[in-house]
NUMIKE-115787 format. One record per atom (N, C-alpha, C): residue in one letter; x, y, z. Coordinates in pm, whole numbers, plus 50000, padded with zeros to 5 digits. Example, Ala and Ser with C-alpha at 12.3 -4.5 7.8 and 13.67 -1.06 7.14 Angstrom:
2
a513194943150780;a512304955050780;a513204967050780;s512854977550708;s513674989450714;s512905000350787;
***
This chain:
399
x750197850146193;x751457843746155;x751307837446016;x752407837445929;x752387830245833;x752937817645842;x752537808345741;x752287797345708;x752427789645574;x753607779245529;x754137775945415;x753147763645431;x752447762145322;x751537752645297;x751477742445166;x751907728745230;x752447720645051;x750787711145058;x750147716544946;x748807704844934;x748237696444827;x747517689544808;x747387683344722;x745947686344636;x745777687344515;x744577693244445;x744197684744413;x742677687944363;x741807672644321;x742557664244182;x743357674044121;x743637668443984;x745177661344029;x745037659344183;x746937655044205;x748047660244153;x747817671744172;x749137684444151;x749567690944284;x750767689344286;x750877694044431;x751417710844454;x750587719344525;x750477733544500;x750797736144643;x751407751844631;x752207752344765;x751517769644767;x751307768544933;x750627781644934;x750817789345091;x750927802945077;x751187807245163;x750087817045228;x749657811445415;x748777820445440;x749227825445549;x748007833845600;x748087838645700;x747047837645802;x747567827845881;x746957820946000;x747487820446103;x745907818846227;x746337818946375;x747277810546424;x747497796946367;x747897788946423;x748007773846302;x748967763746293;x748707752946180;x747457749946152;x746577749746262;x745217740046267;x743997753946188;x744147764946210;x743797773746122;x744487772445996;x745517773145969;x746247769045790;x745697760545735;x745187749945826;x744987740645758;x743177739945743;x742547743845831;x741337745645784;x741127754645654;x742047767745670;x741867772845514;x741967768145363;x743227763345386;x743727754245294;x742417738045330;x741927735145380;x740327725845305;x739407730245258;x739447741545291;x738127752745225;x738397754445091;x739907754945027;x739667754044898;x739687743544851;x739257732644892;x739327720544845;x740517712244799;x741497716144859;x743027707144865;x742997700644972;x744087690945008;x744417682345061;x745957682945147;x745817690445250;x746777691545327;x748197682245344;x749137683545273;x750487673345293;x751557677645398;x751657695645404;x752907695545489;x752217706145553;x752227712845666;x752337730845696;x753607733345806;x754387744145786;x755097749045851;x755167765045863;x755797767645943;x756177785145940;x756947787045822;x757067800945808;x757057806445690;x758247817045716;x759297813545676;x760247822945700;x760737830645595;x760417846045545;x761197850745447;x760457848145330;x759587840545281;x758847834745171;x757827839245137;x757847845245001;x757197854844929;x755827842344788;x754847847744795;x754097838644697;x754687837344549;x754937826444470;x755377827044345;x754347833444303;x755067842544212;x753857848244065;x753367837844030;x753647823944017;x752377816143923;x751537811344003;x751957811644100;x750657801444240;x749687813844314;x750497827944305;x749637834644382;x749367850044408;x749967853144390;x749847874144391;x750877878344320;x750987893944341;x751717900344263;x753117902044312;x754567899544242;x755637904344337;x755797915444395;x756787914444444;x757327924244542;x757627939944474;x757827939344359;x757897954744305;x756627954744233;x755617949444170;x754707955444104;x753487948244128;x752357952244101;x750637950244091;x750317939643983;x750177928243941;x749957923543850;x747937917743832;x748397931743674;x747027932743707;x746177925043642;x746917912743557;x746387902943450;x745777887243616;x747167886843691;x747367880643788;x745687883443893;x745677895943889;x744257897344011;x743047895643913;x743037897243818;x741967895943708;x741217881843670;x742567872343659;x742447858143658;x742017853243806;x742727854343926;x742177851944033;x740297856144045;x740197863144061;x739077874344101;x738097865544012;x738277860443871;x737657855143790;x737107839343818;x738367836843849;x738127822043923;x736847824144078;x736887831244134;x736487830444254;x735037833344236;x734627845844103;x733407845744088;x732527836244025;x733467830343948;x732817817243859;x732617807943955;x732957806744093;x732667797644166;x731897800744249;x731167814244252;x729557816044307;x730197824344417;x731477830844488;x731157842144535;x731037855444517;x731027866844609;x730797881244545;x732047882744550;x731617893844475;x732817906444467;x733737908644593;x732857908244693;x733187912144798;x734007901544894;x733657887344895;x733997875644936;x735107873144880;x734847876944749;x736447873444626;x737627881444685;x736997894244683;x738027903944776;x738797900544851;x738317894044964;x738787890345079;x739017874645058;x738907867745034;x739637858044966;x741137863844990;x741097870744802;x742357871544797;x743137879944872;x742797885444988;x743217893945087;x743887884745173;x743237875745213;x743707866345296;x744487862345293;x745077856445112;x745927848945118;x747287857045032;x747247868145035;x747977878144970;x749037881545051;x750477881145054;x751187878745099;x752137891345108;x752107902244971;x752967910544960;x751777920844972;x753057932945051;x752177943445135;x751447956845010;x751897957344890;x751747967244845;x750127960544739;x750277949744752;x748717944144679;x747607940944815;x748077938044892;x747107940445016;x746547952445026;x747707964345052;x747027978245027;x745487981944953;x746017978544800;x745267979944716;x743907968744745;x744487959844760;x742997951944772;x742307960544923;x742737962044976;x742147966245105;x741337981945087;x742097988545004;x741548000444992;x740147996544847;x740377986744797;x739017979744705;x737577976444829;x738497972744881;x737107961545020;x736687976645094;x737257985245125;x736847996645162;x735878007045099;x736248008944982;x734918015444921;x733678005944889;x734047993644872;x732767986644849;x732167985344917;x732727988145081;x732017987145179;x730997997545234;x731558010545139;x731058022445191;x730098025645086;x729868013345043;x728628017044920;x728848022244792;x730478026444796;x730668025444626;x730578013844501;x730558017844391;x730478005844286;x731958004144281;x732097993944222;x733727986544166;x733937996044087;x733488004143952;x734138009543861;x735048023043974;x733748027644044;x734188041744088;x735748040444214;x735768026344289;x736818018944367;x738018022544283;x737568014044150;x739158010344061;x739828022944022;x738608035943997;x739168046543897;x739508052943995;x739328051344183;x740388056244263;x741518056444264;x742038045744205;x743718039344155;x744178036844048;x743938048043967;x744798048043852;x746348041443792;x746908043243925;x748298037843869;x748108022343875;x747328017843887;x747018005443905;x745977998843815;x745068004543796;x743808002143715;x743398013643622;x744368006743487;x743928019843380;x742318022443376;x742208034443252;x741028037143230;x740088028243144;x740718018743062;x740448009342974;x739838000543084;x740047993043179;x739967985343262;x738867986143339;x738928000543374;x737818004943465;x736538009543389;x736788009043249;x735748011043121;x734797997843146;x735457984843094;x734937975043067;x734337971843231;x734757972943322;x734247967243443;x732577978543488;x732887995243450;x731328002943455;x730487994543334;x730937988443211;x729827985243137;x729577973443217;x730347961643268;x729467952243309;x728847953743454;x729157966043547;x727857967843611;x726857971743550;x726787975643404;x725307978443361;x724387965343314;x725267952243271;x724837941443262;x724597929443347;x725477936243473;x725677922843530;x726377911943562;x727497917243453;x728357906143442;x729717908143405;x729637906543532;x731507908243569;x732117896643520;x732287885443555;x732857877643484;x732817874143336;x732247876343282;x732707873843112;x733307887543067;x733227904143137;x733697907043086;x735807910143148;x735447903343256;x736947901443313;x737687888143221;x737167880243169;x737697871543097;x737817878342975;x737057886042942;x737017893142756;x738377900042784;x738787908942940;x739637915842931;x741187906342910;x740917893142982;x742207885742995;x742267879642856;x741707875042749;x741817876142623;x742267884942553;x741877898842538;x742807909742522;x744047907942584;x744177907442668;x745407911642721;x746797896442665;x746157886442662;x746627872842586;x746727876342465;x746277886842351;x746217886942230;x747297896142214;x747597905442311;x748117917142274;x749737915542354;x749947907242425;x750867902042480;x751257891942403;x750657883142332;x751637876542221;x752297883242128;x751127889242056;x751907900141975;x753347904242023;x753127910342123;x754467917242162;x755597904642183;x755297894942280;x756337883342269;x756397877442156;x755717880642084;x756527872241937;x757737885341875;x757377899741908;x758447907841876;x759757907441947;x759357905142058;x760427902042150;x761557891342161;x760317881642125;x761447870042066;x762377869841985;x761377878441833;x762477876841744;x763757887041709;x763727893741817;x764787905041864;x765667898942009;x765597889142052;x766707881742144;x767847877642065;x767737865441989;x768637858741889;x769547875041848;x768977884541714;x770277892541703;x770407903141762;x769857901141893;x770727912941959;x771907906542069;x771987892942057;x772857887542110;x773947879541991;x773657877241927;x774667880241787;x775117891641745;x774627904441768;x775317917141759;x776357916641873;x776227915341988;x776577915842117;x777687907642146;x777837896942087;x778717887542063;x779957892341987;x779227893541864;x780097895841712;x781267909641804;x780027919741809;x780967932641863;x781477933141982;x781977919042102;x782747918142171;x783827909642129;x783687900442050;x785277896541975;x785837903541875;x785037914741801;x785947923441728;x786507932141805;x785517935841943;x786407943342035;x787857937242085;x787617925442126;x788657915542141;x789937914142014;x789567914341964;x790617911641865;x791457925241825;x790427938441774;x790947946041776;x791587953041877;x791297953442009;x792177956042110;x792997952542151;x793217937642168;x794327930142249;x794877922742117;x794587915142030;x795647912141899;x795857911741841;x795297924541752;x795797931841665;x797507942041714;x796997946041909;x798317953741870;x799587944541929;x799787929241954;x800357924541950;x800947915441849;x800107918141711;x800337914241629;x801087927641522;x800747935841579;x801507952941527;x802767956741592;x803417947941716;x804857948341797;x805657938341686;x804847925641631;x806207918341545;x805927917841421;x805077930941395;x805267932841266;x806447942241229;x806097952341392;x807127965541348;x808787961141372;x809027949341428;x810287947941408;x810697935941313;x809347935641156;x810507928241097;x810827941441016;x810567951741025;x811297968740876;x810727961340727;x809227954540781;x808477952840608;x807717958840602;x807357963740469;x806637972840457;x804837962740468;x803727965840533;x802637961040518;x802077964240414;x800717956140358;x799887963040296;x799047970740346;x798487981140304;x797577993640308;x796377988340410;x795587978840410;x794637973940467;x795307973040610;x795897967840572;x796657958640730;x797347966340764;x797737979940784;x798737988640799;x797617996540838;x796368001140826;x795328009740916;x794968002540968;x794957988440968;x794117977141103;x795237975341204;x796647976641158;x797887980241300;x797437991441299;x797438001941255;x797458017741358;x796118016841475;x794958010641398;x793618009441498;x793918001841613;x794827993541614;x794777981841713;x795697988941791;x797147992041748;x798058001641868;x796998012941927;x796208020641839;x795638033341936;x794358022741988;x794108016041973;x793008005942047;x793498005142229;x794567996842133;x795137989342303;x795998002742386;x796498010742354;x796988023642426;x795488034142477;x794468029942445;x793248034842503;x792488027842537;x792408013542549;x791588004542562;x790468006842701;x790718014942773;x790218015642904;x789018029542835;x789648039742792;x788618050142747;x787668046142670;x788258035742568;x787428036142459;x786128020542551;x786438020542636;x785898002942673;x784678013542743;x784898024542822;x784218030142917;x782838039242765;x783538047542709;x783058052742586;x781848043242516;x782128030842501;x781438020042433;x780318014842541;x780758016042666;x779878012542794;x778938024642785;x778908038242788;x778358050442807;x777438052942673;x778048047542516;x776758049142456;x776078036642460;x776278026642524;x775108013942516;x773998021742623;x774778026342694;x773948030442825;x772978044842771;x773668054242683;x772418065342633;x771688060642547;x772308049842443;x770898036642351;x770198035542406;x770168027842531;x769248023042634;x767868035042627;x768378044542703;x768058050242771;x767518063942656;x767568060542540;x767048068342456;x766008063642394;x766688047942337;x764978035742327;x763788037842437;x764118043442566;x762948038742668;x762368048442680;x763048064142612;x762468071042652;x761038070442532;x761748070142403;x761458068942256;x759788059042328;x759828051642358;x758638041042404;x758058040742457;x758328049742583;x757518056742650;x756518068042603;x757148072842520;x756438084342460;x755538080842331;x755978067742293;x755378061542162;x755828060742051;x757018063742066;x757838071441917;x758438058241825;x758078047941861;x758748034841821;x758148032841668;x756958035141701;x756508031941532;x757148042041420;x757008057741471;x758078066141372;x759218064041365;x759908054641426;x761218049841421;x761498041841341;x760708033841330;x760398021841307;x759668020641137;x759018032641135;x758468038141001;x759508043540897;x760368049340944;x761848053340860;x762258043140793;x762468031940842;x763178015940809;x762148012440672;x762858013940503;x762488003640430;x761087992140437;x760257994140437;x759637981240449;x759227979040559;x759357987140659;x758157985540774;x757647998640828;x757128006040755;x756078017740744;x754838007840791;x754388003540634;x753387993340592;x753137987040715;x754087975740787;x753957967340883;x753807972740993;x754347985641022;x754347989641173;x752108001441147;x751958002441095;x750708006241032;x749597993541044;x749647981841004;x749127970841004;x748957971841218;x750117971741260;x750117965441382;x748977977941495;x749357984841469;x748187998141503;x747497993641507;x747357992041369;x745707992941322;x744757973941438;x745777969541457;x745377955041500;x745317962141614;x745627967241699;x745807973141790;x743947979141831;x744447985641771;x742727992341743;x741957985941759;x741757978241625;x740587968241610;x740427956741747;x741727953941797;x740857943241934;x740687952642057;x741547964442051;x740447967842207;x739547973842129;x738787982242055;x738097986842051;x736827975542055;x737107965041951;x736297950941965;x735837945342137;x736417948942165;x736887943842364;x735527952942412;x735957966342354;x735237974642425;x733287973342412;x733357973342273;x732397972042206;x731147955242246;x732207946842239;x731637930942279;x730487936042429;x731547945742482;x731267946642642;x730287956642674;x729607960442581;x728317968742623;x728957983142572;x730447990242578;x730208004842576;x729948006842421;x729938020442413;x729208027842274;x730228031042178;x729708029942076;x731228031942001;x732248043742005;x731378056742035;x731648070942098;x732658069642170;x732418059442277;x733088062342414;x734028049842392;x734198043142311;x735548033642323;x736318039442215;x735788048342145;x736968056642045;x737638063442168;x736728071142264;x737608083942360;x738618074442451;x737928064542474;x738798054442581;x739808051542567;x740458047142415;x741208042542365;x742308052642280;x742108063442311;x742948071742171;x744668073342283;x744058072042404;x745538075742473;x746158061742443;x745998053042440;x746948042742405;x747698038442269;x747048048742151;x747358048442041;x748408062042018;x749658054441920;x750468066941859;x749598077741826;x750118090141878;x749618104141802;x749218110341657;x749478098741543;x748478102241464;x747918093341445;x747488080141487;x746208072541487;x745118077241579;x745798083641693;x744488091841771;x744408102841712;x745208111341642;x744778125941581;x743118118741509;x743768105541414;x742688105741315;x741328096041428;x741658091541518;x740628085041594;x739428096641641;x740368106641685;x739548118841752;x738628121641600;x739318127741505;x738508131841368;x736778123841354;x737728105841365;x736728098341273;x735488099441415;x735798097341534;x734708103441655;x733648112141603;x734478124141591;x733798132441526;x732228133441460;x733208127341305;x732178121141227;x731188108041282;x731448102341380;x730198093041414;x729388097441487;x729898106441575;x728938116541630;x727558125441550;x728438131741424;x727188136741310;x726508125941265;x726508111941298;x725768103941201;x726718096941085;x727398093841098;x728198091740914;x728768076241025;x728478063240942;x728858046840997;x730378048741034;x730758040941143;x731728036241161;x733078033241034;x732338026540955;x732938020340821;x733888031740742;x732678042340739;x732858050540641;x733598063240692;x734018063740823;x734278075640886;x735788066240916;x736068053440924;x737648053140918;x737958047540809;x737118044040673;x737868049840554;x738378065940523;x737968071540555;x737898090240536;x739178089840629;x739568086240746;x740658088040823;x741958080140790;x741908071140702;x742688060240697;x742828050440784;x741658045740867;x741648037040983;x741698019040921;x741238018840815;x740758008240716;x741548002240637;x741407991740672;x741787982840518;x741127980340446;x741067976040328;x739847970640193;x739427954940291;x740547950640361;x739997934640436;x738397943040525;x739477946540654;x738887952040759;x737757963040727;x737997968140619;x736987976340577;x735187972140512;x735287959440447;x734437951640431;x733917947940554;x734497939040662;x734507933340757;x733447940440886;x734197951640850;x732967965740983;x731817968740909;x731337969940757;x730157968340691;x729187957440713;x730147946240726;x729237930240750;x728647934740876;x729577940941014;x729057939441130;x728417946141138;x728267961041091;x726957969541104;x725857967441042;x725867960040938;x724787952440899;x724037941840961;x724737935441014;x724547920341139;x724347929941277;x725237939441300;x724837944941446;x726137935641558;x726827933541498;x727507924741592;x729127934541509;x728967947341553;x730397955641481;x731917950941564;x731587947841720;x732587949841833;x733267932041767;x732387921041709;x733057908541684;x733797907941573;x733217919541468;x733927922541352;x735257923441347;x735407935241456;x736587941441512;x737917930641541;x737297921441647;x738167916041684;x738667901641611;x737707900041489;x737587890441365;x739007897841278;x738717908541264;x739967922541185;x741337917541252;x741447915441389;x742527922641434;x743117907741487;x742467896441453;x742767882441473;x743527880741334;x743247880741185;x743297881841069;x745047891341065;x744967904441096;x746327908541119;x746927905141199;x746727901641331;x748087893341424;x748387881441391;x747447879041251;x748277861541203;x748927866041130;x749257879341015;x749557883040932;x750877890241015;x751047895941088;x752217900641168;x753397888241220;x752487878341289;x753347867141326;x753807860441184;x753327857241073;x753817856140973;x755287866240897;x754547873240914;x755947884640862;x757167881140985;x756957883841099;x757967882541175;x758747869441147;x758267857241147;x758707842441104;x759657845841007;x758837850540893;x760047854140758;x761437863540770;x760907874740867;x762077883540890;x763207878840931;x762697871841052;x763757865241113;x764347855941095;x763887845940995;x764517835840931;x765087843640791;x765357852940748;x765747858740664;x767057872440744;x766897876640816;x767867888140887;x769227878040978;x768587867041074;x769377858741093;x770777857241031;x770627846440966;x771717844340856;x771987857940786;x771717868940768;x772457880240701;x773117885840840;x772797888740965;x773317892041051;x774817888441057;x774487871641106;x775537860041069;x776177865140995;x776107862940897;x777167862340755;x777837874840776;x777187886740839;x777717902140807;x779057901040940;x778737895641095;x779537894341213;x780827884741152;x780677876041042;x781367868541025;x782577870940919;x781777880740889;x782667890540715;x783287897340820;x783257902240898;x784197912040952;x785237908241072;x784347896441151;x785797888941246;x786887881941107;x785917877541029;x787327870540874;x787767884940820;x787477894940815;x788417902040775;x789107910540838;x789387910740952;x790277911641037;x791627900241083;x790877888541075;x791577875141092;x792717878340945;x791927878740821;x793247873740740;x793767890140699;x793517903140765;x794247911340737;x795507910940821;x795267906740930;x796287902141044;x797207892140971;x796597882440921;x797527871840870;x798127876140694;x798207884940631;x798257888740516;x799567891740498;x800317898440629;x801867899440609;x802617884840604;x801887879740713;x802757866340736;x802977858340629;x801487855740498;x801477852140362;x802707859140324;x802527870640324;x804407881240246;x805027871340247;x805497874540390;x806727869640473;x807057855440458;x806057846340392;x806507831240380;x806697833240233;x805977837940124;x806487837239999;x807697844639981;x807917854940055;x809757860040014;x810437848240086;x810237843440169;x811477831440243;x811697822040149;x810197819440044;x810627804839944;x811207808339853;
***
């Protein structure tokens, strides 16, 4: 039976948790085992674990979520295997139980963790299951499950700082182009009924902004559905476009962010490959690891510069020859092959450009903003005083 559990932590935060127990007096022995402090327990009706207190929701695997757990549990001196079941125990939604259960199963049958994870691909990329075979060769699962949740913190800001600064005008687009819809549909052509019965002639401007607004509002339903149907193939043409990777060639067309969308790659690169590298694998095999996650011609040239490290020719010098390099980053992988520490280089590179990206973005957006603005605002005002332009007529002939 389950069990809604409100307790108290050593740091006096009060954390609410849901298990699965024989009976209260079992809930509550579990809940002392992790060292909380029992305040309420009741049955559990319908109640799913929050993502921040405890597993993955109800539609997906969260695999940053079991990473951080799993991490905590080993740093506190149990196995793999104990951790497992841990979080088995207290795992609430059926499709991460699965998975953990089918984990506790091969480990039981004497497989290693890497060979478990790379059973479940849709769940545990190949990147993932990379870094976890190098630290069975060391030993050490936990630092390199934390190296992975650093990555994944580095590369997830990145993206939420893009994300961010694409909320603001796509809801100022969204705005702007539902009151010009507004206006041009509904009053413009009621402002085109008392124009047509005073027999004045309009001006030219305002005389195609009445014809738009009468065939507006005499179609307003087609054209509303029409406007609904291409937001909906946008959609659905962006996701495909992103799925496939095509965002940066999209994105490369645009003035002035070739350069930038090139930079972000390349940062891209430099921290997992750094990730990979920190973590024991070879540089060989975190080029192959990594080329599926990169646009199609940063892996064309990833595969190449492989190549060449394979014959012998440095790291350095085999993604200058590819264009993998910057003159920064390019210095930077010389220092480390000289020091021997190439994988910290890497992620020294790709720290250096995600400050340089979040910078650019700051400027963009405090610069596109206000032009957005100003542009939504030029066009609801010039609609406003083309509408009002007869009425100006119409009061200077009366005086």
């Amino acid at each position: 039976m389950r069990y809604e559990v409100r307790a108290l932590s050593p740091d006096h935060l009060m954390t609410q948790l849901v298990l699965d127990a024989q009976d209260e007096d079992d809930a509550r022995r579990q809940t002392a085992t992790r060292g909380l402090a029992v305040a309420e327990v009741r049955p559990a009706k319908g109640l799913r674990v929050p993502a921040a207190l405890g597993g993955a929701t109800a539609r997906q695997w969260s695999l940053v979520l079991f990473s951080q757990e799993l991490l905590a549990l080993l740093r506190a001196g149990l196995s793999i295997v104990e951790g497992l079941e841990a979080l088995l125990e207290k795992e609430a939604n059926e499709t991460a139980r699965a998975i953990l259960q089918r984990l506790l199963a091969g480990l039981r049958d004497g497989k290693r963790l890497s060979v478990v994870l790379a059973e479940q691909p849709a769940h545990f990329p190949p990147l993932y299951v990379g870094i976890v075979r190098a630290a069975e060769g060391t030993s050490d699962l936990p630092r390199s499950l934390a190296r992975y949740l650093d990555y994944r913190q580095r590369v997830d800001g990145v993206r939420g700082k893009v994300v961010s600064a694409a909320i603001y005008p796509c809801i100022l687009a969204l705005v702007g182009g539902a009151v010009s819809f507004f206006l041009v549909g509904y009053v413009v052509p009621s402002f085109a009924q008392i124009y047509q019965g005073t027999g004045r002639s309009l001006p030219f401007l305002s005389r195609l902004l009445m014809d738009w607004g009468r065939f507006a509002g005499a179609h307003s339903a087609p054209l509303a559905a029409g406007i609904v149907a291409l937001a909906a193939l946008l959609a659905l043409g962006v996701r495909h476009t992103v799925r496939r990777g095509g965002v940066g060639r999209l994105l490369a067309v645009i003035p002035g962010m070739a350069a930038r969308v090139r930079i972000y790659e390349l940062s891209r690169l430099y921290l997992t490959m750094g990730m990979l590298l920190e973590g024991g694998i070879t540089v060989v095999a975190a080029m192959a690891s990594i080329q599926g996650m990169m646009s199609a011609d940063v892996a064309a040239r990833l595969r190449l510069a492989s190549d060449a490290v394979q014959a012998g020719t440095p790291l350095s010098d085999a993604f200058e020859a590819q264009g993998l390099a910057t003159p920064i980053s390019l210095r930077m992988l010389r220092v480390g092959e000289r020091s021997g520490e190439l994988g910290a280089m890497l992620t020294r590179s790709a720290e250096f450009y995600d400050g340089e990206i979040g910078r650019w973005i700051d400027r963009f957006t405090r610069i596109f903003e206000p032009l957005l603005m100003a542009a939504i605002g030029i066009i609801v005002g010039a609609i406003v005083v083309l509408l009002y332009m007869p009425i100006f007529d119409l009061a200077d002939s009366l005086q």
